[in-house]
N, C-alpha and C positions, 0 to 999 in steps of 0.2 A: 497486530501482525499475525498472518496466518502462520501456522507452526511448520507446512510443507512447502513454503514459499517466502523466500527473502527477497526486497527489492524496495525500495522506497522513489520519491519525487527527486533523491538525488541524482539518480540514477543517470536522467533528464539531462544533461549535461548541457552547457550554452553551446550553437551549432554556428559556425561560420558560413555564409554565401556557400562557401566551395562545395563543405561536407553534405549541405543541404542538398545541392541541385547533385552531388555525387550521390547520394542518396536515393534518390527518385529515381536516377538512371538506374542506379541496380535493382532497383525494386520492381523498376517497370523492364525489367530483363526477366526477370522471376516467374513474376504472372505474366507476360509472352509463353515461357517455356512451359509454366503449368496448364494454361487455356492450350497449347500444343497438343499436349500430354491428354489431356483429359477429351478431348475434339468432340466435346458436344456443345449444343444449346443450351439456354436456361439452367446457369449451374448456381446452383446451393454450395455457399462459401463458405466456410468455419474460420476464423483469425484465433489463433487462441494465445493469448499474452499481445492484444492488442496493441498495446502502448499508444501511442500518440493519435491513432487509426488510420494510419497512411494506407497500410495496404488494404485494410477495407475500402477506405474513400477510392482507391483506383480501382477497387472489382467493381464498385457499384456504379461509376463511369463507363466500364465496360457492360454494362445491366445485371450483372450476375444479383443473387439474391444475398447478404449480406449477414452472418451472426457471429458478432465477436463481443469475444471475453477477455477481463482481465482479472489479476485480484485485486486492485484498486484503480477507479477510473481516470487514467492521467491522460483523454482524448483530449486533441483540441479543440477549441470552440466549433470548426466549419463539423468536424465529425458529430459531433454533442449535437447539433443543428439536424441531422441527417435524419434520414429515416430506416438508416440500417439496428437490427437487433442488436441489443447488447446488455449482458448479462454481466454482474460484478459479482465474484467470486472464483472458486478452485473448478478446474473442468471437471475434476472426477467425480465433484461433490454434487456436477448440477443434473443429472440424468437425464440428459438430451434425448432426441429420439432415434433409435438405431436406424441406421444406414440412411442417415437424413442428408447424407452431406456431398457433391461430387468429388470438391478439391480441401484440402485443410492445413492450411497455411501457419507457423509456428516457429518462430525465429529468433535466435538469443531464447528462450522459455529453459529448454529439456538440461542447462547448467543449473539454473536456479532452483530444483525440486527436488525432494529428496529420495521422491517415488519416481523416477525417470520411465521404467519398464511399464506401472499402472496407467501412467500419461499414454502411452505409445497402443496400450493392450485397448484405451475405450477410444482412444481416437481410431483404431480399427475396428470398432464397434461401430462408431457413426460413419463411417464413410461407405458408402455405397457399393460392390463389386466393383471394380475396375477403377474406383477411385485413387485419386493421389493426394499425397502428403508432400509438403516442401517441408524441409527439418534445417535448419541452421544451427552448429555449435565452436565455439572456441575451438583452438585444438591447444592441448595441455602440452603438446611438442615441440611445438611451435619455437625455430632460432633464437625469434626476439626477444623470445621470454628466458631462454634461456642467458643471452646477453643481459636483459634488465637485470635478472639475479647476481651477477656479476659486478654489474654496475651499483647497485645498490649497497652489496658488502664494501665493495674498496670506497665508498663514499659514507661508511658509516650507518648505511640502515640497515641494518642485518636484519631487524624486527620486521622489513615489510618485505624481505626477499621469499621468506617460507609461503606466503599468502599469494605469489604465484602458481600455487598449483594446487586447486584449481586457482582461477584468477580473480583478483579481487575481492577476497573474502570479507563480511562474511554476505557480499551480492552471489557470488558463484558458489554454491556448494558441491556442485559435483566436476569431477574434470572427464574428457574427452581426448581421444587421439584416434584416430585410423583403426587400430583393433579393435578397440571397445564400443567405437559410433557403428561397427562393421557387425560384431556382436551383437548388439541393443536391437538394430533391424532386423535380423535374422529369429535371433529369439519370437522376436513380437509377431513374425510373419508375414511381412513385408517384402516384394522384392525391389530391387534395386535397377533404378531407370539410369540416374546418374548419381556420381559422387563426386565431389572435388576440392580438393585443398587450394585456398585462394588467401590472399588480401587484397586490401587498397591500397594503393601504393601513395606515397606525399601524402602519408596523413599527418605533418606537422600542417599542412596546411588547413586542416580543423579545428584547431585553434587558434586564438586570438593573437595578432602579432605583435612579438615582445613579452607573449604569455610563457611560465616557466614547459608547460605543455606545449608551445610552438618550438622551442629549443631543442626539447629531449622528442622530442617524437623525429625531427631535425637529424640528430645524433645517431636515431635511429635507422637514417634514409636506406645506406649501405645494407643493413640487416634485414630489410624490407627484400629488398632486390637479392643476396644471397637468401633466403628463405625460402623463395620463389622457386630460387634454382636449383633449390636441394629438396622441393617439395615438402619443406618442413614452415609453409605457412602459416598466417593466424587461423582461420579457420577452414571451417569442413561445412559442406551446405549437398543435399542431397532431395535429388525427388524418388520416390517410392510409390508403388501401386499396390494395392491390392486384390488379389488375383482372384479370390477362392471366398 
């Protein structure tokens, strides 16, 4: 296991019909908004913490040119199959070629690393002038989480209430809120096209029914919907340009 990157095959979770096809719609909401953003041709696509290679396999339907990374390769078979680039390892580590990239796609990653800001500093290396970034992270503020911790003490688990912040340790090492995602970009040199605090909503309906995960996610429906309305969502997802 690399020492700046925790994550394993568990990570992987088993997905239900629902989570799946909700999945694809948000992802193919994503890259609409970045092929927006970015309104050229022939664009050179970076995925960096590929996972599964979805959002690869949907740039390279769209023809874009395709190179994703991960630090271990958990793509599925039809991606493995493909003929998009894919390198196994840390991005910092691989010396890509500068301003190689239009768009650089990057989602659930910038919690997991311990180097957050060196992540952000070489992917505006490779990205082209006027390129964009899509960033996706938890948000550490987040209602639910503060309800789960709640929940966890009067039921006895005190031991797993601390490990919401960040979430899920030790997969998440670093945590995220509004200041500090607002910080990170700015520092880096980035500016800010959008930002916004979101979830899914019925995501008991992502796992299996009768699973202890369809119950408490269940439990959670109410908290889902006040989150929303207090803008204290699960997470933050943001597109960024680079201007200069």
């Amino acid at each position: 296991m690399n020492g700046n990157f925790y994550i394993n095959q568990e990570y992987f979770a088993v997905q239900t019909e629902w989570l799946v096809k909700t999945r694809r719609k948000e992802l193919k909401n994503r890259i609409d908004r970045l092929e927006k953003a970015v309104s050229k041709k022939n664009i050179n696509f970076l995925d960096v913490g590929c996972g599964e290679g979805n959002a690869s396999l949907m740039a390279m339907e769209r023809g874009w040119h395709v190179t994703a990374i991960d630090i271990t390769d958990n793509r599925g078979e039809t991606a493995k199959k493909s003929e998009m680039n894919f390198y196994e390892g840390e991005l910092t580590s691989l010396k890509l070629q500068e301003g190689g990239f239009d768009v650089v796609y990057m989602d659930s990653v910038l919690e997991h690393v311990i180097n957050p800001v060196d992540y952000l500093n070489e992917i505006f290396r490779l990205l082209k002038k006027e390129g964009v970034l899509y960033i996706g992270v938890p948000n550490e503020d987040a209602l639910q989480n503060d309800v789960k911790k709640i929940i966890y003490n009067l039921t006895g688990k005190k031991g797993i209430a601390p490990q919401l912040k960040p979430f899920d340790t030790p997969y998440h090492i670093v945590g995220f809120n509004k200041k500090s995602i607002k910080y990170i970009i700015n520092k880096c040199g980035f500016n800010i096209l959008e930002l916004r605090n979101f979830g899914r909503k019925c995501e008991f309906l992502g796992s299996p029914v009768g699973s202890k995960g369809f119950y408490f996610n269940l439990l959670m429906l109410p908290f889902e919907v006040l989150g929303y309305a207090l803008q204290r969502d699960v997470y933050y997802e943001a597109i960024l340009i680079k201007t200069n």
